[in-house]
MARVOLUM-829531 format. One record per residue (C-alpha): residue in one letter; x, y, z. Coordinates in steps of 0.5 Angstrom, whole numbers, plus 500, padded with zeros to 3 digits. Last residue first. Layout:
# residues N
aXYZ/...
# end
This chain:
# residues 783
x639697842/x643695848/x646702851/x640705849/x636701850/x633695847/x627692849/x629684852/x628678850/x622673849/x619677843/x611679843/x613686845/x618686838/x613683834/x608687836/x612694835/x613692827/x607689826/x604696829/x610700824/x608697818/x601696819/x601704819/x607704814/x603702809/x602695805/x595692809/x592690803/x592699800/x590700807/x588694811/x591699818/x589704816/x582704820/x586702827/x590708827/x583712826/x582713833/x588717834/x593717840/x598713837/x601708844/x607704846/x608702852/x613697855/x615692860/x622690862/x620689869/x618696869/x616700864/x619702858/x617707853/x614709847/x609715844/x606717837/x603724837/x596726836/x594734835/x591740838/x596742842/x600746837/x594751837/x593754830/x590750825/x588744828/x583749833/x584754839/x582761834/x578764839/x578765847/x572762852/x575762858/x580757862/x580752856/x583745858/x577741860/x574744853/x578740849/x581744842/x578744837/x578740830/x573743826/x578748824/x582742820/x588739823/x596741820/x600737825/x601731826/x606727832/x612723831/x616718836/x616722843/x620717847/x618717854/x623719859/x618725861/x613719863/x607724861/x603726867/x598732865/x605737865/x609732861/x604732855/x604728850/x598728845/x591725844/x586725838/x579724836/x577723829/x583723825/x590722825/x591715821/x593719815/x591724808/x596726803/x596733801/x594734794/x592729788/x584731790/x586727797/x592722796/x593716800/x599713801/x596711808/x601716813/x607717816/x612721813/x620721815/x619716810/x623710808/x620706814/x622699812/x624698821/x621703823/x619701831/x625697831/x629703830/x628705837/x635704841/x638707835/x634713835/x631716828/x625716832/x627722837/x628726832/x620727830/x617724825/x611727821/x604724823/x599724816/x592728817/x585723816/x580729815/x573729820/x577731826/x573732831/x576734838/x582736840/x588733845/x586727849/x591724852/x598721851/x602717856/x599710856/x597711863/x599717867/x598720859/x590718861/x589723866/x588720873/x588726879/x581725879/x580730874/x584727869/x579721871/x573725867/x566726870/x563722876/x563722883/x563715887/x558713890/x558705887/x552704882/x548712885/x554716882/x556722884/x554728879/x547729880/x547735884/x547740880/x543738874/x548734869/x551738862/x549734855/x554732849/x560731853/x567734852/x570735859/x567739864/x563739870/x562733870/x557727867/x554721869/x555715867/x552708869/x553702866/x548697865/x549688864/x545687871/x548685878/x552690882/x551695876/x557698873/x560705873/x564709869/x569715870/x569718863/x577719859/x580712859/x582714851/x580720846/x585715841/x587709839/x592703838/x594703846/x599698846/x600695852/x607691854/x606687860/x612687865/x609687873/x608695872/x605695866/x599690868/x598694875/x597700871/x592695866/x589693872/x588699876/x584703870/x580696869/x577697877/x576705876/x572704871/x574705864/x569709858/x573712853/x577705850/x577707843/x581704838/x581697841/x586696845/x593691846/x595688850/x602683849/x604678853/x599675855/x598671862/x598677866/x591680863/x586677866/x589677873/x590683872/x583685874/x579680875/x571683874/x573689871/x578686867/x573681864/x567687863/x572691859/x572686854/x578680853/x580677845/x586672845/x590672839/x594668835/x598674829/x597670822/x599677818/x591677815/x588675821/x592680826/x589685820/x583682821/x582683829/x584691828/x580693821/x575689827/x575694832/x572698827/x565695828/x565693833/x563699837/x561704831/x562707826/x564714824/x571714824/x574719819/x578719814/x584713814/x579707812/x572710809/x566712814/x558711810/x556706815/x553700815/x550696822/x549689821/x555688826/x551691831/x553698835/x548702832/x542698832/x543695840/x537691842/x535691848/x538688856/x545691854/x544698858/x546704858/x544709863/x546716866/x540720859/x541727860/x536732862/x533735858/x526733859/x523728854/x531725855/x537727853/x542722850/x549721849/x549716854/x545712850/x538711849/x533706848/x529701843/x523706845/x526712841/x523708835/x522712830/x529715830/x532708832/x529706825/x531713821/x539712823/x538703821/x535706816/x542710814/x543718814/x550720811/x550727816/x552734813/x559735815/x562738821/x561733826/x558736831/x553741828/x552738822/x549731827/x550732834/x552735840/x550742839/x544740839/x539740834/x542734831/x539731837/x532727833/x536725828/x544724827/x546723833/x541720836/x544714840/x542706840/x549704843/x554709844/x556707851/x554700849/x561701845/x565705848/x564700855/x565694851/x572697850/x575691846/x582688849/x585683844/x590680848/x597677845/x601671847/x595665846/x592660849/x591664855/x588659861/x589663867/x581665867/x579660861/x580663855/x574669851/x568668847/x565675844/x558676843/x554680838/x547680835/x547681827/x541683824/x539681817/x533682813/x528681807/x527673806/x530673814/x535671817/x539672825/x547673825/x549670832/x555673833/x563673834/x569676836/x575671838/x577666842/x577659839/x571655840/x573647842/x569647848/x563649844/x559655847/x553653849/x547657845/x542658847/x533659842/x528664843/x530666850/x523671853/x524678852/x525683858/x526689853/x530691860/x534698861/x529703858/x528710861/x523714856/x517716860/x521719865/x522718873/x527722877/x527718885/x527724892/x530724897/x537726897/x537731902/x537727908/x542722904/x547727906/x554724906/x552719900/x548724896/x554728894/x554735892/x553737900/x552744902/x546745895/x540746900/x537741898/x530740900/x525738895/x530732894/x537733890/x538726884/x542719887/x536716884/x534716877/x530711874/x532704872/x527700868/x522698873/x524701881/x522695885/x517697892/x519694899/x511694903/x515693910/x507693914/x509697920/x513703915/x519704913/x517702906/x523701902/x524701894/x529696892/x532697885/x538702886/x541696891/x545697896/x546704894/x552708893/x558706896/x557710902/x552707903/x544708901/x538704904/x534708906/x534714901/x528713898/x524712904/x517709903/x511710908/x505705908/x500704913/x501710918/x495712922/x499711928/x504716925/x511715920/x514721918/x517723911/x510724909/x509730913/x515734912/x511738907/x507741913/x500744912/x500752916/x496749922/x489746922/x486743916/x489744910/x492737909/x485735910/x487727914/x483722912/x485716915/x489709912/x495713911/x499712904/x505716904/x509717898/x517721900/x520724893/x518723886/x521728881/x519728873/x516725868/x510721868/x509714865/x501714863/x502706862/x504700866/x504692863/x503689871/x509683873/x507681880/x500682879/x499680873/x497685866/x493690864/x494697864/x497700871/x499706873/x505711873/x510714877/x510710883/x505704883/x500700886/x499693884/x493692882/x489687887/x482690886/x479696889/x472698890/x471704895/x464703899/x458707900/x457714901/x456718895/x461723893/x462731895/x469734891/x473739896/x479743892/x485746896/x491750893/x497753896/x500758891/x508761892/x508769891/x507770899/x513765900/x519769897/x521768890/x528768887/x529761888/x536759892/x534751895/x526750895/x519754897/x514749896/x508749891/x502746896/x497741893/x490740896/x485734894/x479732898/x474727896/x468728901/x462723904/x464722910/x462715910/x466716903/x472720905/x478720901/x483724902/x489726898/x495731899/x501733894/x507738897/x509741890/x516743888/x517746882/x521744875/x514744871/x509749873/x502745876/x495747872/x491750876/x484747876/x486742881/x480736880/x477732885/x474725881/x469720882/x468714879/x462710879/x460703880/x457702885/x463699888/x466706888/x472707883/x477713886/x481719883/x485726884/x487730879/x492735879/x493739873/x498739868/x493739862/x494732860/x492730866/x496728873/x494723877/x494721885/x490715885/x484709886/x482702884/x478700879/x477702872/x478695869/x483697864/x485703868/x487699873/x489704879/x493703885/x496710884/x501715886/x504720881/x500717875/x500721868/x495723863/x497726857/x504729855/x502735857/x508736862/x515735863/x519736868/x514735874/x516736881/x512731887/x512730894/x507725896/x500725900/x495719900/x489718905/x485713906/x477712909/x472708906/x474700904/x481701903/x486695901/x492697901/x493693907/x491688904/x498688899/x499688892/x506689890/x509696889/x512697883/x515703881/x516707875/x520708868/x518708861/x519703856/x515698854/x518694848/x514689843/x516683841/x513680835/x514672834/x518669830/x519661831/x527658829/x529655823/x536652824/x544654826/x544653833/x548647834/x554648831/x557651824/x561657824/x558661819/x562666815/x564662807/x555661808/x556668805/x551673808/x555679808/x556678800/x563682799/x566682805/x572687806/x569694807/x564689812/x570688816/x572681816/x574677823/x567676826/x565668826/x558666825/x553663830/x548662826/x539664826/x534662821/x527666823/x520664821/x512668822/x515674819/x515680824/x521676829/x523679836/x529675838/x532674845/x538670845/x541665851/x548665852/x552658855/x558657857/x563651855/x568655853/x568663855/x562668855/x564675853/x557679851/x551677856/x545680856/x543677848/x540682844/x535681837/x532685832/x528682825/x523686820/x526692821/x522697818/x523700812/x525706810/x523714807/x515714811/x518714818/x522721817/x517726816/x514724823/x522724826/x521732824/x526734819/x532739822/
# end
């Protein structure tokens, strides 16, 4: 694998990014847009999103701006971004310490040697005032205070910390006295192999001055320390990686080693010498957490703390005892915070410029496209109808969920070494583009839900607050129509919003954020839905209102595969969504034990098939095989030579479904690609449902998914399992409703195929204006 540092010399920087927090906004709203600009001018434009970049000829023809109010020269500034997360508690005087205190906390570091890490701090280290519980780049404890003489004093442990265990950690300043103390007892903690004369406690007793200690008003903070920076909104470096759990502070100097055998409890108790205790599990519901930001001190003083860029809570303490999976039932074994110096939620840019949306602005995909002499950055949003105000029959639904789940992933670079990614993964040599070494160089723009951390654990959030590479519209890719899907969020979704374009179709777009937010509501004025081709991350809330939807009469056509698969969760408050893996399912990392509840909602994550809700009970095919990279055709089966579904075949001449193209002058390619879904009765298929076409033929990269396997057995690929495959199904639902769904990724790519002159355009027409009509579905005594 080529090392990131090998990379960065091969392209060039971007010289323009940009995001805006919000992506659907309906007329009148407004959005702000935060760029970051390395020349000293930017022009910005909103333009229209209706053509994919197979079709533009010049991406920046003037023929795609939408002209209003924003187009103009804006001001560049560089911007930077600070990733990692911690905690912050505001300045306090009782954190103001003259001679005697004391700090204990529980800590279990994942990652160490990265340099000097904070655990516990109220330290400055541009102005070196202040005191803490540090790490340094040896993995060893280090205790440290400023004295308003001047010095720094410091107690070192010699013995370097082992990552993955838990240490009780004890420290206590005594300058009348005279000592600096510094202890740490590693833990005996859930099923370890080990018994408790093999653990280690170790002390150390430093001699300082008397005098006083020097302090300022530096926030203190939680896995890390301060940099510079005011002090509500402190720049903080020396992120530390790991496991935080119950920090004390006490204004007496309290040896953890005096006395009785030391207790690693301690911290979660308040005494009368207690001036700050924070409990991380205070404020947990049986929803989740009230709020996943708030940090709570239970202590005299209320000294609340705020997490910054959303580490991960809802993770086992010190002392889990694996009874309980579910942190919400036993909160007492959840105590503990999981930092890492990669988190990123919020860049936190200022607005450069706004933008109200005109009152006359039809629904549709949109962007801001941001200028330079050298660059261009698309930054996209999408305006929707008035609720209850549909100005067309069919609605567009675009799986934003998918799109931000991707966004800013690894794939090609820095994980291509795991299973998950790159040759391995796809089958084929990754096609590297800038935009691929740009995210490499530059892990601090974020990761997707497809990413690891520094430490191996997998990355549960995914956040609209940054710029997104991978998913704008200025990303290029290498894929072709009817081969394979390697783009990415709007990308592909707009072969679909083109070809409605193309065929004079008027049509409403709506997001995975409006369903959630109004259920049906949103969707009974329309006619039609249809997806986007990869709806892959629903929450509970927007698989409820599509159901509700076919029920009182919507029609949905589902155009796309490996659909409502992950259980989703959504942020109270902020543009995040948080997913946490299962124990089985395709997923490109495998979540810690006890980390599979989400902290948004309590709810456990994973598949909805294995919350009794597989995707077939929804639109009746469900996810099947895994990673088709060669476009196969559908061949029809008997049931689509039925009277009552001739509609759909409507000048089809071809028991064949497919886009005409030919590979090498051999077999013919089609829309069965990328991820493909299957009927199957026994997983919740409408057994009346009509079973139109299916492909066969897959390659031996595309296998079969995991959460159906029972044991590891050979040989269950395209070539020889007849599960793995996509087929077309259609039914009626309720109230005159239908489904019709093509379990493949790529049938959205076909569809501009040779001018949009095949049969997968031919067949999608021909099932939109059948839905969209005022009369009745045929039947098979009416076809």
């Amino acid at each position: 694998m080529t090392e990131a540092t090998e990379l960065e010399s091969t392209f060039s920087e971007r010289e323009v990014v940009g995001y805006c927090d919000e992506w659907s906004v309906a007329p009148g709203e407004t959005l702000p847009f935060r760029v970051s600009c390395e020349p000293d001018r930017f022009r910005a434009d909103i333009v229209e999103l209706t053509r994919t970049n197979q079709s533009v000829a010049d991406p920046r023809s003037e023929t795609l701006v939408t002209e209003t109010h924003v187009s103009g020269m804006y001001e560049g500034t560089v911007r930077t971004i600070e990733s990692g997360s911690h905690v912050v508690v505001p300045h306090d005087p009782a954190l103001q310490f003259k001679e005697t205190f004391t700090l204990q906390v529980l800590v279990c570091p994942t990652h160490l040697g990265a340099g000097k890490d904070g655990l516990l701090t109220k330290w400055n280290s541009t102005t070196e005032r202040g005191y803490g519980l540090f790490v340094n780049g040896e993995g060893c404890l280090v205790a440290q205070v400023s004295l308003e003489d001047g010095r720094i004093e410091r107690a070192r442990v010699d013995a370097p910390l082992s990552e993955d265990d838990w240490y009780f950690v004890s420290m206590s300043v005594d300058t009348d006295g005279g000592r600096l103390t510094l202890s740490c007892e590693q833990l005996i903690t859930g099923h370890e192999s080990v018994t408790p004369d093999q653990k280690r406690n170790h002390r150390t007793q430093t001699s300082i001055p008397t005098g006083t200690v020097a302090c300022s008003e530096t926030p203190l903070v939680m896995a890390g320390y301060v940099h510079e920076g005011g002090v509500d909104t402190p720049s903080v470096d020396g992120h530390f990686t790991g496991k935080i759990e119950s920090p004390r502070v006490l204004d007496e100097a309290i040896d953890a080693f005096d006395g009785a055998t030391p207790n690693p409890e301690v911290p979660a108790r308040s005494t009368e010498s207690t001036v700050a205790v924070w409990d991380f599990t205070a404020n947990v519901t049986e929803d989740g957490f009230t709020s996943v930001e708030t940090v709570v001190d239970t202590g005299p003083h209320g000294l609340d703390g705020y997490a910054v860029n959303l580490p991960a809570r809802a993770v086992p303490g010190h002392n889990w005892t694996g009874e309980s999976v579910d942190f919400t039932s036993a909160p007492e074994e959840y105590g503990a915070i999981r930092f890492h110096e990669d988190d990123m939620t919020d860049a936190d840019w200022e607005s450069d410029f706004t933008f109200q949306v005109p009152e006359d602005f039809d629904s549709g995909a949109y962007a801001a496209r941001l200028m330079t002499p050298h660059d261009e950055y698309f930054v996209q949003f999408f305006v929707k109808s008035r609720l209850g105000e549909a100005t067309a029959p069919i609605a567009v639904y675009l799986p934003t969920n998918t799109y931000l789940a991707y966004a800013n992933d690894h794939f090609q670079t820095v994980d291509a070494n795991q299973d998950f990614g790159g040759e391995t993964f796809s089958g084929m040599v990754p096609v590297l583009n800038e935009d691929d070494l740009f995210l490499s160089s530059h892990r601090e723009y974020g990761l997707s839900v497809y990413d690891t951390h520094v430490d191996g654990s997998g990355s549960m959030f995914s956040s609209r607050c940054r710029p997104l590479i991978n998913i704008a519209p200025s990303f290029e890719s290498d894929s072709g129509p009817s081969k394979t899907v390697s783009q990415l969020g709007i990308n592909v979704d707009l072969y679909l919003l083109e070809w409605l374009e193309t065929k004079r179709f008027e049509y409403d777009v709506v997001t995975d954020d409006d369903i959630h937010k109004h259920g049906e509501e949103i969707l009974n004025p329309y006619r039609v839905v249809v997806s986007g081709h990869h709806p892959e991350y629903p929450t509970g809330r927007i698989m409820t209102s599509i159901e509700q939807y076919q029920r009182q009469g919507g029609r949905f056509m589902y155009l796309g595969g490996n659909g409502f698969y992950w259980v989703t969760g959504y942020h109270s408050k902020k543009p995040i969504i948080e997913v946490r893996r299962g124990e089985v399912g395709e997923q490109a990392w495998i979540p810690e034990p006890g980390e599979r509840y989400h902290e948004f909602t309590g709810k456990k994550g994973g598949l909805w098939t294995k919350r009794g809700w597989a995707p077939q009970k929804l639109v009746g095919v469900g996810f099947s095989g895994q990673y088709e990279i060669n476009g196969r055709p559908y061949y029809r089966l008997p049931d689509s030579y039925r009277r009552e579904v001739s509609f759909i075949f409507q000048g089809i001449d071809s028991d064949t479904i497919d886009t005409s193209e030919r590979d090498g002058g051999g077999e013919p390619t089609g829309p069965a690609s990328g991820e493909v879904d299957r009927y199957d009765t026994a997983l919740g298929s409408p057994e009346d449902a009509y079973v139109l076409a299916a492909s066969i033929g897959h390659s031996k990269n595309c296998h079969r998914v995991i959460e159906e396997l029972q044991c590891n057995v050979p040989y269950r690929d395209g070539r020889t399992d007849p599960e793995v495959r996509a087929d077309i199904v259609y039914y009626r639902t309720p109230e005159d409703g239908g489904v019709f769904s093509v379990g493949s990724m790529a049938w959205i790519e076909s569809l501009l195929v040779d001018g949009t002159d095949n049969s997968v355009s031919q067949i999608t027409e021909n099932v939109l204006r059948e839905f969209m009509s005022d009369g009745s579905l045929p039947t098979e005594s009416n076809p």
